[in-house]
C-alpha positions as CSV (number, residue, x, y, z in Angstrom):
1,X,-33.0,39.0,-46.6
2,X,-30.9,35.8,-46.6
3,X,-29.9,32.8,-44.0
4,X,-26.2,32.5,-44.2
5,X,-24.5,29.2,-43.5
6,X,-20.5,29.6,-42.4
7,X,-18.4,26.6,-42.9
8,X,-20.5,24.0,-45.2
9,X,-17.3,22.0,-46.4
10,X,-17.8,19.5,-43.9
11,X,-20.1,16.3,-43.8
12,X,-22.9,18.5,-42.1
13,X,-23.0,21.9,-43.9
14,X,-22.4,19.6,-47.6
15,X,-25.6,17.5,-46.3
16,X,-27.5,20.9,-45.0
17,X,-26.0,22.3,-48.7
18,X,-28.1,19.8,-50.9
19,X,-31.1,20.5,-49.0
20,X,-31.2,24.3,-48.4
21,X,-31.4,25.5,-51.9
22,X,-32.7,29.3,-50.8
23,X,-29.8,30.0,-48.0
24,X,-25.8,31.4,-49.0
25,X,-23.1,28.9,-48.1
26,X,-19.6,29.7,-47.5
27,X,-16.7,27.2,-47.9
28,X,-13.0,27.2,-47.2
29,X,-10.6,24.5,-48.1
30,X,-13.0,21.7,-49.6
31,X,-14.9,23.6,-52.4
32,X,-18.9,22.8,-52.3
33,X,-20.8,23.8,-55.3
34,X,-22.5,26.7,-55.0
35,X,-21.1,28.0,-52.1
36,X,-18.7,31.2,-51.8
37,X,-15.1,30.6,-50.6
38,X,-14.7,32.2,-47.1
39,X,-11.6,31.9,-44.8
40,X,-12.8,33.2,-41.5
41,X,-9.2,33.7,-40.7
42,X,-8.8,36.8,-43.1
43,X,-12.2,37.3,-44.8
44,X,-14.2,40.5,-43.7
45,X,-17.5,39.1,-42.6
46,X,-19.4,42.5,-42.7
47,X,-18.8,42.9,-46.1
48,X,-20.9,39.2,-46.7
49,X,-23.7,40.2,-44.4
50,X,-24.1,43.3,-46.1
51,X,-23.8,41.7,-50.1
52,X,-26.7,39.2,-49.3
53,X,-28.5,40.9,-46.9
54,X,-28.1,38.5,-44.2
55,X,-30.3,38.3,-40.8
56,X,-29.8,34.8,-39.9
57,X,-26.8,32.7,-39.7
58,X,-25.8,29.2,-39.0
59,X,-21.8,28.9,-37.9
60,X,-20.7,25.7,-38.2
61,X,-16.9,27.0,-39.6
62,X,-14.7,24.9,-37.0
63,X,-11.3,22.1,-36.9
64,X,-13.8,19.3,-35.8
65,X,-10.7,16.7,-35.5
66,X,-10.2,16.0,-31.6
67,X,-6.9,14.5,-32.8
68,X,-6.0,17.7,-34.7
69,X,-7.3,19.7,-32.1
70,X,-5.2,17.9,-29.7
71,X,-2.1,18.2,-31.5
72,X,-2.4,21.6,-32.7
73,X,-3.9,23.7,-30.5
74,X,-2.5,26.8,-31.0
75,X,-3.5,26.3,-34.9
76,X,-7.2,25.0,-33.4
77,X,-7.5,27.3,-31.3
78,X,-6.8,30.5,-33.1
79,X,-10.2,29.1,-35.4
80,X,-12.1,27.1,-32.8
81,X,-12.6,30.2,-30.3
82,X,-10.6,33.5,-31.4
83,X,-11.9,33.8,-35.1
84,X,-14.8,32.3,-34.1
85,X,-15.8,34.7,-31.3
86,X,-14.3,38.0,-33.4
87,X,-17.0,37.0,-35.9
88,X,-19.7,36.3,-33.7
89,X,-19.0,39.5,-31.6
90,X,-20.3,41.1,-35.1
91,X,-23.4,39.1,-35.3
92,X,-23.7,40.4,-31.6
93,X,-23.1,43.9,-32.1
94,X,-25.5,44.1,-35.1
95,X,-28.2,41.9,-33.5
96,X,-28.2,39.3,-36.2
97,X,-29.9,36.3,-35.3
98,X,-27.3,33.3,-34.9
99,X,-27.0,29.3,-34.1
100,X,-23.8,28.2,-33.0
101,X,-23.1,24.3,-33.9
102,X,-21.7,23.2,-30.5
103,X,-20.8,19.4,-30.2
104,X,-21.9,16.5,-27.8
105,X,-17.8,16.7,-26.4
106,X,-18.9,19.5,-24.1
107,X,-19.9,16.5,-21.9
108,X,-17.4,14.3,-19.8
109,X,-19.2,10.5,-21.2
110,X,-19.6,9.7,-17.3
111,X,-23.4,10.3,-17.0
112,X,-25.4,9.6,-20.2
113,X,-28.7,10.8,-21.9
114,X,-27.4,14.2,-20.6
115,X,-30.2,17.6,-20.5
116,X,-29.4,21.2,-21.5
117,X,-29.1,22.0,-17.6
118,X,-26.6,18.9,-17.0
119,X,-23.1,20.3,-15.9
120,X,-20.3,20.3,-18.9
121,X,-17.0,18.9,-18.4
122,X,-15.6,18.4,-21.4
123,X,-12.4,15.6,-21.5
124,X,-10.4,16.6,-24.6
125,X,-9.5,20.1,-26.6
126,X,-11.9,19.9,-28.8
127,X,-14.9,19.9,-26.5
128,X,-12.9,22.7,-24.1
129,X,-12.7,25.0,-27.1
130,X,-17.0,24.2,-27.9
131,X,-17.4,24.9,-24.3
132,X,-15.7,27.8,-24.6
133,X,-17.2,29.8,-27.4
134,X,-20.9,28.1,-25.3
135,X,-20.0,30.5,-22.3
136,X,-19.1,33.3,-24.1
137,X,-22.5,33.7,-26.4
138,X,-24.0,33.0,-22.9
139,X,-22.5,36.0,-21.1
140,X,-22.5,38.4,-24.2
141,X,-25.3,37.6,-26.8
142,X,-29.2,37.1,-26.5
143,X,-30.8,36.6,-30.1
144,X,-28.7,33.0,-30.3
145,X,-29.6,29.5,-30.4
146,X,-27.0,26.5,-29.0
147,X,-26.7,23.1,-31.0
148,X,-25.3,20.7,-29.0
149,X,-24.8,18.4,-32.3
150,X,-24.5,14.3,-31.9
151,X,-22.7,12.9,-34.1
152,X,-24.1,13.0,-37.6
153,X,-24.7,10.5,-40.0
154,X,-26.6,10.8,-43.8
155,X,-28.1,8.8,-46.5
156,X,-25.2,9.9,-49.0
157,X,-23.1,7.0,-50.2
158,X,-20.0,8.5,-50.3
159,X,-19.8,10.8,-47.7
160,X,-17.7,8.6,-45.0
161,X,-20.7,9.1,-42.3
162,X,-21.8,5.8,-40.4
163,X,-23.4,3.9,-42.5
164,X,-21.7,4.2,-45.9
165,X,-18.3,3.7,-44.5
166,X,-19.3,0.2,-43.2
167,X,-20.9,-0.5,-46.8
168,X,-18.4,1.0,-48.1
169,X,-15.6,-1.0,-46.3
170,X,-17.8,-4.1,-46.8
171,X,-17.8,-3.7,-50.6
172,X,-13.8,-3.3,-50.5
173,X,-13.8,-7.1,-49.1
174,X,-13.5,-6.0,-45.2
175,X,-15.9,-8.6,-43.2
176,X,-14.1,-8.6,-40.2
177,X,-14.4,-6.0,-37.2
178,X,-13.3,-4.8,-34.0
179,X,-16.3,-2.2,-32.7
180,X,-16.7,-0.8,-29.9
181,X,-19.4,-1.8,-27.4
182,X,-19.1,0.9,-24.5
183,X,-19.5,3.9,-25.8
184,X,-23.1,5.3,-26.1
185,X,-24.0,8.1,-28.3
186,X,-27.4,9.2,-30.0
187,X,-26.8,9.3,-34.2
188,X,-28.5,12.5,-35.6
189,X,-29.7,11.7,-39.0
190,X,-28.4,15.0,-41.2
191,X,-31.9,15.0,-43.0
192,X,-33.9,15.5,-39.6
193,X,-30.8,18.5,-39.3
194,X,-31.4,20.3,-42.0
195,X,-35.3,20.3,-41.5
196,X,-34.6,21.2,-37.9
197,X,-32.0,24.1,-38.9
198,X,-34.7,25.6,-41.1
199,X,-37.5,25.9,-38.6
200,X,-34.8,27.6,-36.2
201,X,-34.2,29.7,-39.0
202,X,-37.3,31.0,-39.9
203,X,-38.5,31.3,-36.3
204,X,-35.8,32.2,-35.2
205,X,-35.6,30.3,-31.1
206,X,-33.5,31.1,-28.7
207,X,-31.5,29.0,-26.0
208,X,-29.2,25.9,-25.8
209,X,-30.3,23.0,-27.3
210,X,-29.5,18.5,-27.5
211,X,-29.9,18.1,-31.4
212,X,-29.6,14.1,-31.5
213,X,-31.5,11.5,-32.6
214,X,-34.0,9.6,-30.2
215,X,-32.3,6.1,-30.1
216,X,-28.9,5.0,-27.2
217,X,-26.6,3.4,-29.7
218,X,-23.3,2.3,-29.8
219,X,-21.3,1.3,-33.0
220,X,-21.4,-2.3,-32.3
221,X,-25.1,-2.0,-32.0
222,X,-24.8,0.7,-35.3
223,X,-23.0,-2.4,-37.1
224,X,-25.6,-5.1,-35.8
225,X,-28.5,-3.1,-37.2
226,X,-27.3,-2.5,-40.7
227,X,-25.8,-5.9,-40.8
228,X,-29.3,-7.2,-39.9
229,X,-30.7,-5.2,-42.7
230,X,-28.2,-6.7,-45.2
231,X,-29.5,-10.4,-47.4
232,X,-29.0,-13.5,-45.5
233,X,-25.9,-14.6,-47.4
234,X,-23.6,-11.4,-47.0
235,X,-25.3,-11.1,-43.2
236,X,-23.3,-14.8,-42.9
237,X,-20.1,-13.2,-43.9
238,X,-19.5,-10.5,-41.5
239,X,-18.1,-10.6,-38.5
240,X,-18.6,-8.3,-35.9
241,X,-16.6,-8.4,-32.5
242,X,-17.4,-6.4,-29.6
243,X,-14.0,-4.9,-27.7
244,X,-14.1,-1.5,-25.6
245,X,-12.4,2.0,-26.6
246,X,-9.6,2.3,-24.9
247,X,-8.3,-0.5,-27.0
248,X,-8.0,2.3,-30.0
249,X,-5.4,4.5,-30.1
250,X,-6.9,8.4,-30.0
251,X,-4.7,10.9,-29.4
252,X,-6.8,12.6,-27.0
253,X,-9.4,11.4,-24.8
254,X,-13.2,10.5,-26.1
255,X,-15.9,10.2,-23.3
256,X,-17.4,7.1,-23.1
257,X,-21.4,7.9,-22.6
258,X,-22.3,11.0,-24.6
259,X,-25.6,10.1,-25.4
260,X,-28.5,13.2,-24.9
261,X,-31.9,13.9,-24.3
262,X,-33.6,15.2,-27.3
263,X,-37.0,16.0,-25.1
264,X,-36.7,20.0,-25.1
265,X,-36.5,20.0,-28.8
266,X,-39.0,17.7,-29.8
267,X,-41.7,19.7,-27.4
268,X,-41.0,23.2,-29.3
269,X,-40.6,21.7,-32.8
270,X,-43.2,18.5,-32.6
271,X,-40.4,17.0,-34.4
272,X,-40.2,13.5,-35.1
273,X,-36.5,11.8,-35.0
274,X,-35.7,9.3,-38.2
275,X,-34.9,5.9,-37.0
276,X,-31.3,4.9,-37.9
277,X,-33.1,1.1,-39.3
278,X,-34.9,3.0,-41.2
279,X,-32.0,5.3,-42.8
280,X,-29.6,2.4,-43.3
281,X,-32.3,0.4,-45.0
282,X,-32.3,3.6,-47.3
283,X,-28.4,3.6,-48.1
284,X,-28.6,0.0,-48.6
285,X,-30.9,0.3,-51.2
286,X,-28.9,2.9,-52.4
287,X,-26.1,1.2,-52.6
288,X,-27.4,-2.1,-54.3
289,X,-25.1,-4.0,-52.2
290,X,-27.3,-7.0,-51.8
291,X,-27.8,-7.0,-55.1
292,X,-23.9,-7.3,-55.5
293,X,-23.2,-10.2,-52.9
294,X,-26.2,-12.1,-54.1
């Protein structure tokens, strides 16, 4: 019997790829190695389940974009909720354990450190279409677990996540930036994820859940902290200015105050969160970057 993981071409399911050796991965559009190509659109998903045996399964297959998702709906749409609820309505009907990687969008931003039982509202497409496919397992499936997801960031140096595209923007002479200060969101370190998306896995619990990290950060705080953790010369170079969110152009609306309350989690699991110090101070190593502006 196998854990099946749909949709690990993204930052997420390639992090969760590196470190779940045992479990069958399914890519799309951006090949991952070792993984099977799978376009939920027109692939028969029985036909999977049955080849490997599958009784657990992890979807994270979605359009993540809220720009995309914004401009394309139809397009979004047709993957976000009506491919992704036809598949999932077989996982239903053939009682195979599922967890459904939601996003913290489902939430309007007006509240903040937001509970399992605080009311969704979600302000843009992409966090109506999440909501969506949430209130449909709700009504119609049982043997399911919820991830609310923050947003995720890794120790990889080349994966675009937090921290190395700050490095990495650092490295290609940018010291200067514009960040913004007001909106509040709780990083969930894609190593604390994957060990997380095991245990569900293998004990297989049930109900909606906040998977975030423990800290109340916003990216001009993110920026302070690895700045603070970079050597005293390159930490003189870098400027980082404070200025709100509105003052970047989305094409869709982003709620302001996102962050989550980890609690329910953390009392099932006994799980311990990474601190995101402690991770940059990882990638910075990593990335010998002192070492190169010494």
């Amino acid at each position: 019997m196998a854990n099946l993981i749909l949709g690990a071409s993204g930052n997420i399911g390639v992090s969760l790829s590196k470190k779940n050796k045992s479990t069958v991965f399914t890519y799309n559009s951006n090949r991952v190695k070792g993984a099977i190509k799978f376009d939920i659109r027109k692939d028969n998903i029985s036909k999977l389940v049955k080849k490997y045996k599958v009784n657990s399964v992890a979807y994270l297959s979605a359009i993540s974009d809220p720009n995309f998702c914004y401009k394309y709906k139809l397009k979004s749409r047709n993957i976000n909720i009506v491919k992704t609820v036809k598949i999932l309505n077989y996982f239903i009907k053939k009682n195979i354990y599922f967890i459904f990687f939601s996003s913290e969008f489902v939430f309007d931003g007006k509240k903040k450190n937001y509970n399992e039982k605080d009311k969704t509202n979600p302000v843009n497409e992409y966090g109506r279409q999440k909501l969506f496919v949430e209130k449909y397992i709700t009504r119609n499936a049982k043997n399911y677990a919820i991830f609310r997801i923050a947003k995720t960031y890794s120790s990889e140096l080349n994966d675009r996540t937090l921290i190395s595209d700050f490095i990495s923007k650092i490295i290609n002479g940018n010291k200067k930036f514009n960040v913004a200060h007001d909106q509040i969101f709780s990083p969930l370190y894609a190593g604390d994820l994957s060990k997380i998306l095991n245990l569900f896995l293998k004990r297989k619990f049930t109900g909606i859940y906040n998977v975030c990290g423990s800290e109340k950060l916003s990216r001009y705080q993110i920026y302070n902290i690895i700045r603070n953790n970079l050597n005293r010369k390159l930490k003189k170079k870098i400027l980082i200015t404070k200025t709100k969110l509105n003052n970047f152009k989305y094409l869709d609306k982003r709620p302001l105050n996102v962050s989550m309350n980890n609690k329910k989690i953390k009392k099932i699991l006994n799980f311990k969160f990474s601190k995101f110090s402690d991770i940059s101070k990882k990638v910075i190593s990593k990335s010998k970057i002192n070492e190169k502006f010494d």
